[in-house]
N, C-alpha and C positions, 0 to 999 in steps of 0.2 A: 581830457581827451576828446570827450564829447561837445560839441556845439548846447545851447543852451535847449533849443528846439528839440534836437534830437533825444536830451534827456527824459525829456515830458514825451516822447513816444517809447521808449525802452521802458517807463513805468507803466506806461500803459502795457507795454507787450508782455510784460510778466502774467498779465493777465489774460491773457489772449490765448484760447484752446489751438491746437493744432490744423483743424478743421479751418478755421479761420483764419490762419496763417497760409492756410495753402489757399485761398479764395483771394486774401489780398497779393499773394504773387503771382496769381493768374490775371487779376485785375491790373498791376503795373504790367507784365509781359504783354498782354494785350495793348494796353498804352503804347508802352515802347515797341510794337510792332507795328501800332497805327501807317499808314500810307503818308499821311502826311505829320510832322511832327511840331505840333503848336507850343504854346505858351505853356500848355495843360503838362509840358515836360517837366521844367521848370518845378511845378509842385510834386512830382514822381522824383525827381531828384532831391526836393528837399525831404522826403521820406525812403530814401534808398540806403541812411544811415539806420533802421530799424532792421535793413537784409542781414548787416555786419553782426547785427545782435542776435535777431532772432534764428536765425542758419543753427548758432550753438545750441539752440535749446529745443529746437523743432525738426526731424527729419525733411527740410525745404530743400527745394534746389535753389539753391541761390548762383549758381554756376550761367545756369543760361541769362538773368538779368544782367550779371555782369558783363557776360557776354556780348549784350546788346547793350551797355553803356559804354563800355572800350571800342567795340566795333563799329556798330552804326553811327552813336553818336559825332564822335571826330570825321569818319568817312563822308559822313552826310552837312552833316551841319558845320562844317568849317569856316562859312561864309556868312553864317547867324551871327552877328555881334554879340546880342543879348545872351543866347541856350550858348555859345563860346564861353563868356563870363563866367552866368550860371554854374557850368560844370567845371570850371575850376574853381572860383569856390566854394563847390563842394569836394573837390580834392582837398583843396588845402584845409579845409575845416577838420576833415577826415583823415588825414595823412597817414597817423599813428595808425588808426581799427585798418586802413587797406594796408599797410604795407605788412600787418599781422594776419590777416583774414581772408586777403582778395589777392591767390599768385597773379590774377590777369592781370593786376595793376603794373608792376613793372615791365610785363614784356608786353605793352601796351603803346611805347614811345612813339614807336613807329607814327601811329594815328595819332597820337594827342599832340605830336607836332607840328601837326597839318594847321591848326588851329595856331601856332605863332609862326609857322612860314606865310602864313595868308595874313593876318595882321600884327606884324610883328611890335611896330611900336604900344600898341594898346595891349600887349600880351606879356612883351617881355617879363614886366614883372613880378606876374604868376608863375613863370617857371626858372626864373633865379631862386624860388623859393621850392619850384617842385625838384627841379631835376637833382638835387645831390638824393631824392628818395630812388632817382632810377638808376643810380650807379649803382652794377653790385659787378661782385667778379664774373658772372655769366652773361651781365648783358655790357659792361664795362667797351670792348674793343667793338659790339656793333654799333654801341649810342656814338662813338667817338666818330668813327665813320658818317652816322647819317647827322650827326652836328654839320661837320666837314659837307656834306649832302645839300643842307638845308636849303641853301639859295635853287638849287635845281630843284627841289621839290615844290618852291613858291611856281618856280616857273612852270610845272609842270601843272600844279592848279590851274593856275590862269590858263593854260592851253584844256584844260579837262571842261574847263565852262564851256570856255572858247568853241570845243570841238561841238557842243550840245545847240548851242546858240546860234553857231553861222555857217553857212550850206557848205558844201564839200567842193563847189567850184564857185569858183567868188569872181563872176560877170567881168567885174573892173580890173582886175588880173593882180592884187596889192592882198597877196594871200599871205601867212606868215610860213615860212618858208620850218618853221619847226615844228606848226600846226599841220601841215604835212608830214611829217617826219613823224608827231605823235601816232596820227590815223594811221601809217604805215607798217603793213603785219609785219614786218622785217624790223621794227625798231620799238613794234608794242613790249617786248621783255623785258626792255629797258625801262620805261617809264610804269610797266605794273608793279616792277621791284620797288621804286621809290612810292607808292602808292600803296604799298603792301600793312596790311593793318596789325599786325605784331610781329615781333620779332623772334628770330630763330630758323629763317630761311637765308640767312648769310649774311658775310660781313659787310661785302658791301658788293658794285655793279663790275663784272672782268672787264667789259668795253667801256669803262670809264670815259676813257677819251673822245671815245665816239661820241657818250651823250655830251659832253660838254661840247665838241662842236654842234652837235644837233640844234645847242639851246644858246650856241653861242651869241642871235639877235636880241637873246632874252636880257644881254646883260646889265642893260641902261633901264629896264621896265624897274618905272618908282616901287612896286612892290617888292623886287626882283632886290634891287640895291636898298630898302629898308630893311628886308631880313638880314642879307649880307651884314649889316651893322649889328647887330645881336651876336654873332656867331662866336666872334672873340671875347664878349663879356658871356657868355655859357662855358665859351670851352677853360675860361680860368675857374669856372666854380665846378668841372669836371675834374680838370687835373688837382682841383683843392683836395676832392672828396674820395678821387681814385687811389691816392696816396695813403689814403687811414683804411682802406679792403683791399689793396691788391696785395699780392705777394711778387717778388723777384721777379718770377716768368711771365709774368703779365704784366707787370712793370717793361719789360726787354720787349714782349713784342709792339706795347704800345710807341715805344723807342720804335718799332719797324715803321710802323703805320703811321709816324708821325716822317722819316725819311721818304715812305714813299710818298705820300699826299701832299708831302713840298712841290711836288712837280704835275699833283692832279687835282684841282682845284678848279671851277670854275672863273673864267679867264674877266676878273674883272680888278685893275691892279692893286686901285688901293684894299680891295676883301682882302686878295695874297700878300699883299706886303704887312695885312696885321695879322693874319694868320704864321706867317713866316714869325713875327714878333713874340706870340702865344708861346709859338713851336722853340724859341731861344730861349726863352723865361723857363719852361721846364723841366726842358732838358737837361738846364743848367742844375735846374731844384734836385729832379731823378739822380742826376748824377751822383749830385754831392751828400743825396740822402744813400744812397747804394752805389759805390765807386765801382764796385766789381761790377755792374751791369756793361762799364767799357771793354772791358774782357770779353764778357757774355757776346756781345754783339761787336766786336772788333771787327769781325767783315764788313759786315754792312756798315758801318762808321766810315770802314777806311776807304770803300768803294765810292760812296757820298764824296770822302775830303779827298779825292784822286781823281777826280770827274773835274778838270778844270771848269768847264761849262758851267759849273753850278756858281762858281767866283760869282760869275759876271748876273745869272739870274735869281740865284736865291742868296745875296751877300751877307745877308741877318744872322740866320740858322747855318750856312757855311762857316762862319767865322767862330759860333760857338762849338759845332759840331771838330773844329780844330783844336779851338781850346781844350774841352775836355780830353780828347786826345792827350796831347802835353799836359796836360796835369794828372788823370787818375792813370793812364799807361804806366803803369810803377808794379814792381814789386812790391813796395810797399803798400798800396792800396789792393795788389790780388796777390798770391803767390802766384797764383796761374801764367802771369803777367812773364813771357819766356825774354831771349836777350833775342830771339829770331824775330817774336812778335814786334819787337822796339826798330828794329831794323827794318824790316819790311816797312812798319809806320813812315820813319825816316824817308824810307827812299821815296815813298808816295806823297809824301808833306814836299821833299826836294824838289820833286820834277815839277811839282806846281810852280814852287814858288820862282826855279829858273826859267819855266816858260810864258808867266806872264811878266816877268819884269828882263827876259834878254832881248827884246826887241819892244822898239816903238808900234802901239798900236793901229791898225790902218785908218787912214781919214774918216774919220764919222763914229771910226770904234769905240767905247766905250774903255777908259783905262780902269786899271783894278782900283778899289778903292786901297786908301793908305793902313784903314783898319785891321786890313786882308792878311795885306804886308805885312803887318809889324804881327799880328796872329800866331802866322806861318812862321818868322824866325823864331819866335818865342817858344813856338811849341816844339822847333826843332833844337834850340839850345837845350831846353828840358830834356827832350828823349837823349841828347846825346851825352846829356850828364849822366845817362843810367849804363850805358854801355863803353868799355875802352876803346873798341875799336869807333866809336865814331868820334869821338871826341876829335881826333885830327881833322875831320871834314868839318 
């Protein structure tokens, strides 16, 4: 469980009176509250696996270090390459003693993300290894969200330098028009939420929309579209890990969260078109590991596949969000499953599929794709096998 290093200081702390325990955690608190935070970090974190031990054996506060390793560290140093590295591996080294010893570690994501929206390529690989430690059923639907988040938070870095570094009216007049928007008191609530250093002040931002256009020039920034590319290989090692701790109801609302964030997304196409992809793949998994979740959330399913507009803009996740429809809508997969609830499906799958295929679409329109089509009858021959009265339609 321990690092090698770490071992030969736990022998030693056996040794170690209390008096001197409390002198060496005034000595790192002092460090880590340094003004400025050097190399000299680096050797405080390779000795911050002795907090995890000696905490059980010494009345220490081991509370406020950690404190200042989840909080400052990430907040501060996100742009350090090296003290970045550093402190994840000493996460991973440690993984097991924090997720037993230190609650701050999990509801910590918030900030330790900052560190792979700001370099995502050089990081990614550390937290393919960390993040299924941050799934659990309480932080589960906020990590999900600020996954979903990510690329705005890179953006919102680069504007946090940005706003330190370059005057507040910019002579040549080629200001960034969201670096505005950051400095502006009317839109600071928005971007402190994604800045926010743990979690448990909410799920995610109500004006969504708003900051995604705020940050809409951000979308083409290299750093901006290198995180965007992580986003989808986390959120499959999320829904891997979410599946062995959640229960039914947290299964069904991530089911919501995933309907609603089809449509709020930072506008960059190809992120949404694999995010859409993510969103297909496990909905299809949720389904068919808990068929009654279609039951559970029959509204908001059937609102989704009744919303023609979604055809034409989310075609991926449309199309299975109709499938499962036609397949778990059964009494046999719920009893719940009524002969009204089959009907109403019916008529809402209907009106779709007769209004994008009774008329030719207008010059430049977009036709429905054929996948759409053949979906929509299939899931309508199904439902109408379960009921008599539709069988004739």
């Amino acid at each position: 469980m321990y690092s090698h290093g770490s071992e030969s200081l736990i022998r030693q702390a056996r040794e170690i009176q209390e008096s001197e325990l409390n002198k060496f955690y005034s000595r790192l608190i002092k460090l880590l509250q340094g003004k400025e935070l050097g190399h000299e970090t680096v050797d405080s974190l390779q000795r911050l696996q002795l907090c995890t031990y000696v905490g059980e054996m010494a009345a220490v506060d081991c509370e406020s270090v950690w404190n200042l390793v989840f909080g400052r560290f990430p907040a501060e140093l996100f742009n350090d390459h090296f003290l970045a590295h550093e402190l994840l591996r000493f996460l991973r080294l440690n993984l097991e003693s924090l997720q037993l010893r230190v609650p701050q570690y999990t509801h910590s994501f918030p900030n330790l993300l900052k560190l792979l929206a700001w370099d995502s390529p050089a990081l990614v690989d550390d937290f393919v290894d960390l993040l299924p430690s941050l799934v659990t059923t309480g932080t589960a639907v906020e990590l999900l969200h600020t996954l979903l988040d990510l690329p705005c938070l890179s953006a919102t870095l680069v504007l946090q330098l940005r706003s330190v570094c370059l005057p507040i009216a910019d002579p040549g007049g080629r200001g960034l028009l969201s670096l505005d928007a950051f400095r502006n008191p009317s839109f600071r609530g928005l971007f402190l939420f994604l800045l926010r250093t743990e979690a448990g002040s909410g799920d995610t931002i109500d004006r969504l929309s708003t900051l995604h256009e705020l940050l809409a020039e951000a979308a083409d920034w290299p750093r901006v579209v290198q995180c965007a590319q992580t986003v989808p290989v986390l959120l499959h090692i999320f829904f891997n890990t979410v599946i062995t701790v959640a229960d039914e109801k947290l299964l069904a609302h991530l089911i919501l969260v995933m309907l609603e964030r089809s449509s709020l997304l930072l506008n960059i196409p190809k992120y949404c078109r694999e995010i859409h992809r993510v969103f297909s793949c496990h909905l299809l998994r949720l389904c068919k590991l808990h068929p009654s979740l279609v039951v559970d959330q029959s509204h908001e399913l059937l609102e989704f596949a009744g919303a023609t507009a979604n055809v034409y803009s989310k075609e991926e996740i449309y199309t299975h969000v109709v499938w499962v429809l036609g397949e778990y809508l059964s009494v046999s997969c719920d009893s719940r499953c009524s002969v009204s609830l089959i009907t109403s499906c019916f008529e809402a799958l209907e009106a779709v599929l007769f209004e994008i295929t009774s008329s030719a679409p207008a010059p430049g329109a977009v036709c429905a794709a054929p996948r759409v089509i053949t979906t929509l009858m299939s899931a309508l021959a199904k439902l109408a096998s379960r009921s008599h009265d539709l069988i004739p339609r």
